[in-house]
N, C-alpha and C positions, 0 to 999 in steps of 0.2 A: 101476339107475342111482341114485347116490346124490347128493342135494341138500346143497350146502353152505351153513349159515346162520352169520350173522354171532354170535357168542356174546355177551352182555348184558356191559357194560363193555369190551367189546373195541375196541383202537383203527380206527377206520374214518374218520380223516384221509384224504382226498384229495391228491393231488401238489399241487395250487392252495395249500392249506392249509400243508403244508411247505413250499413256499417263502414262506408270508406269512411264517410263524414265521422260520426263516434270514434272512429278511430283516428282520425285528425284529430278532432278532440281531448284525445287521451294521451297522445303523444304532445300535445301543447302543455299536459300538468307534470311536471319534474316530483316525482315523488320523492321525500328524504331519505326514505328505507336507505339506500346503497349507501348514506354518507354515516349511518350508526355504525359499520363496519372499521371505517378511519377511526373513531372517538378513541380507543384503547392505547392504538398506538400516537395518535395527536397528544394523548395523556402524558405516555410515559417520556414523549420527547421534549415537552412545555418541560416538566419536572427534572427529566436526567440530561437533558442539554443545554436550553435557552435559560433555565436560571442558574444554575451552574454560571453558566457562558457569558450571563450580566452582572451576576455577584464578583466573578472574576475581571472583569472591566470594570466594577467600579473599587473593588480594594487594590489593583494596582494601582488607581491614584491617590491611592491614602501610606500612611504610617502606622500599619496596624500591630494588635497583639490579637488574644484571648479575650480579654477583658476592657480594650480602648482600641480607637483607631481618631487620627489624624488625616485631614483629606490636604495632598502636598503637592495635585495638580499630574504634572509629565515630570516631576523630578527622579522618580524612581525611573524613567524610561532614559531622559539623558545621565544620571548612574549608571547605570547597566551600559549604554556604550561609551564612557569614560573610563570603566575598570578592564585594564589589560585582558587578565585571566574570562572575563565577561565574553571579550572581543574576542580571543582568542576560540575560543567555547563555541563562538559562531562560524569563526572558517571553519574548525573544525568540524562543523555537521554539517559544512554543505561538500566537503571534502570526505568524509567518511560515506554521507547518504550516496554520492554519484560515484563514487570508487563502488561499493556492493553494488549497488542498483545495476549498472553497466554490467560487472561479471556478471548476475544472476542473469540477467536477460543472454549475455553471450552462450556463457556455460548452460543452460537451459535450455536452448533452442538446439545446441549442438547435441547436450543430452538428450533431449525430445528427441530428435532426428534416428539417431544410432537407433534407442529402444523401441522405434515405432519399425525398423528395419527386420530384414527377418535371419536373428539371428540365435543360437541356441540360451537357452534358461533366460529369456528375455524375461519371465516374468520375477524371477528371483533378482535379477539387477534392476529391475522396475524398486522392487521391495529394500534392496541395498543403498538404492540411491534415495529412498523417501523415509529412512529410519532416521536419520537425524532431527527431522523435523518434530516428529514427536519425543524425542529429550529433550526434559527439562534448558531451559536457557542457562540458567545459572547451574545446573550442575555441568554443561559443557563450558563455562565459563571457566569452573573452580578445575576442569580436568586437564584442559589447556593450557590454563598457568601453571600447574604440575609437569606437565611435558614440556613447556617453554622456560623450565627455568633454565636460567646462562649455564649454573653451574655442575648440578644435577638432572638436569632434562632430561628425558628419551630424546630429547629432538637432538639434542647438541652431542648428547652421548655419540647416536647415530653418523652423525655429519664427523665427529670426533675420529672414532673409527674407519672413518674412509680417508683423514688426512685432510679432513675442511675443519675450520673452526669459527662456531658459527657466534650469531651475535646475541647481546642481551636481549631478546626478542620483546619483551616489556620491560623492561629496564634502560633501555636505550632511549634517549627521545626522537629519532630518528626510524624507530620500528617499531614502539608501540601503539600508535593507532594504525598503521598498515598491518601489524599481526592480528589485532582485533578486528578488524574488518576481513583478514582471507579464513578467519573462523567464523565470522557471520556468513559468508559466501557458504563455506562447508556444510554450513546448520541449516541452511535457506535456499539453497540450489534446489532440493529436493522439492518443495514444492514449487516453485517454476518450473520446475519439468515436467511435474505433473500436469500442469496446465497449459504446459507448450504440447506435450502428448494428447492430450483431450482435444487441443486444437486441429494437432496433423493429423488426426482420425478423422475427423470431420468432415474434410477436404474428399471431395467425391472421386473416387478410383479411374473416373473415366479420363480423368484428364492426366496421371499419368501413364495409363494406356496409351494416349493416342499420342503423348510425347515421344513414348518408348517404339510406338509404328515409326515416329518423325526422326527416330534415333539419335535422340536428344540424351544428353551426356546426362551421370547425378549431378553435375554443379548447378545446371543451366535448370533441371528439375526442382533443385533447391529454389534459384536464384528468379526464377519465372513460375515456378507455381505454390512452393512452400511457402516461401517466405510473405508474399503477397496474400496468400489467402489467411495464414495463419495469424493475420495481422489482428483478430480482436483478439488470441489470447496473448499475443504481444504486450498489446494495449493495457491488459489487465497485469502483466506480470511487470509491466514499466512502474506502472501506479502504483501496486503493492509494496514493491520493493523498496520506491523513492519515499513512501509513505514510511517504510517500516524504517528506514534511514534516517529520517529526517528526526524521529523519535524514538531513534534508540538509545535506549538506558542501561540493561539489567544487564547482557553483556559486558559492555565498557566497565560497569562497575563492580561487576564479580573479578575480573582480572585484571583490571591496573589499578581500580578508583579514580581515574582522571590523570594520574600519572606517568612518567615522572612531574615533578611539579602539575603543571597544567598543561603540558602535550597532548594527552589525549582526550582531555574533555569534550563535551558535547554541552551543548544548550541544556539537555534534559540532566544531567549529572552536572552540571553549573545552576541550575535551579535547584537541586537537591540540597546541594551543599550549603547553599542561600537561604534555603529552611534550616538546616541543620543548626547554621550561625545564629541564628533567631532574626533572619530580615526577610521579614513575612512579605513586606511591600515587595521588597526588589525580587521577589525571587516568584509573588507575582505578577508582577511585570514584563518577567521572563517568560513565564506559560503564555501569556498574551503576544511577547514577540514570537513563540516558538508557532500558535494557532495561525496567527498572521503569516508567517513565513510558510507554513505548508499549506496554507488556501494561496495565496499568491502564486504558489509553483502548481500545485495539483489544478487546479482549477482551470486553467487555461492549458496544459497540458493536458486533459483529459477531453478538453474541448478539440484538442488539435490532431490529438492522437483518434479519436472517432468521428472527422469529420468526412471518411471515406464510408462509414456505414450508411450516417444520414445524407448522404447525396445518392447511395445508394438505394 
């Protein structure tokens, strides 16, 4: 009977072992399959953004029409902050954006708080407070300057009636973009609340349990475990808001058009009007100040506001 011995350097790999190896192997080839997934959306962004977004950078430095264009360099950009009503148009939207933005975030968080509490028909004032959001813009535009008019209003009738007499609320230049802005707040609170609620649910029960053992007040509960944890949808309702401020339009121009004179303009209704005029250039010039100015804010803001996740 003869004994077979393994010979000294002879391979005596195991099947376990060939396939660790092959599998080394296989994970050293990066197949492409997963990146045909991106191609659809890489499409429509090359298409509905980046050229968009470089066509637009290059006719701000022209003089264009329809039919001709002029390349005139940064003249259309130093125009644009040389015309008063221009200038104007710009405090005005960093003044309008951070007035709403502020309330929505205040009034939201406070609204979140109440409707997550346990109180009766919570869900019907859930539904009360989020109906604005789905009306039209412009038809709350057109309703609001109906109520606010000086002379026939409901508002001023009301205020009338009690022995107040109230003011030109968009006819004034000293109340028409503050009246436009606490009707964006009214239209817009609703969904910050929604997503200050989606936040305070989230937050795990246990911790106020063991507050309410430690017989920890509601401020200190707010102030030590709400408001801290409910900081991403914070984050998300800062950013939408300042976003949605920074370019708003359809409001402002359903109920003043920029008025009186140019009080309540905004950057985006100061570039309209710039179309309207026939100054193709300047007005885009404007859309490229307005791109500029909300990546400049949003962008490190968004970096600043979620730097407590990724540390986490």
């Amino acid at each position: 009977m003869t004994t077979l011995t393994a010979r000294p350097g002879a391979d005596t790999a195991g099947p376990d072992q060939g396939r660790d190896a092959a599998g080394k192997k296989r994970k050293g080839i990066k197949s492409p399959y997963p990146l045909w997934f991106y191609m659809p959306a890489g499409v429509f962004y090359v298409i509905l953004f980046l050229v968009p977004t470089g066509a637009s950078l290059y006719f701000s430095l022209t003089r264009w029409t329809l039919f001709e264009q002029e390349f005139i360099g940064l003249d259309n950009f130093v125009q644009f902050f040389r015309e008063q009503a221009l200038v104007q148009g710009f405090i005005n939207t960093f003044i309008y954006a951070f007035l709403t933005s502020g309330l929505k975030v205040v009034l939201g968080m406070l609204l979140g708080v109440f409707l997550t509490s346990q109180i009766i028909a919570r869900g019907f004032l859930r539904s009360v407070v989020f109906f604005p959001v789905l009306v039209s813009t412009i038809g709350v535009g057109i309703t609001f300057e109906v109520l606010m008019n000086p002379f026939d209003g409901l508002i001023n009738q009301t205020l009338a009636a009690i022995g107040i007499q109230g003011p030109g609320w968009l006819t004034d230049p000293q109340w028409a973009l503050l009246s436009v802005a606490l009707v964006d707040v009214w239209k817009g609170v609703g969904l910050a609340t929604l997503i200050f609620i989606a936040g305070i649910v989230a937050i795990p029960q246990e911790y106020f349990e063991a507050a309410r053992v430690d017989g920890a007040s509601s401020w200190k509960n707010f102030w030590h475990i709400t408001l801290p944890l409910a900081r991403p949808a914070t984050a998300t309702v800062v950013t939408l808001s300042l976003i949605g401020g920074l370019r708003s339009f359809d409001l402002i121009w359903a109920m003043t058009g920029g008025g009186p004179g140019f009080t309540s303009d905004v950057i985006a209704s100061v570039i309209y009007k710039q179309y309207q005029a026939g100054f193709y250039g300047l007005s885009t010039a404007g859309n490229v100040v307005l791109f500029v100015v909300v990546a400049a804010l949003i962008v490190p803001l968004q970096a600043w506001l979620n730097r407590g996740e990724k540390d986490a």
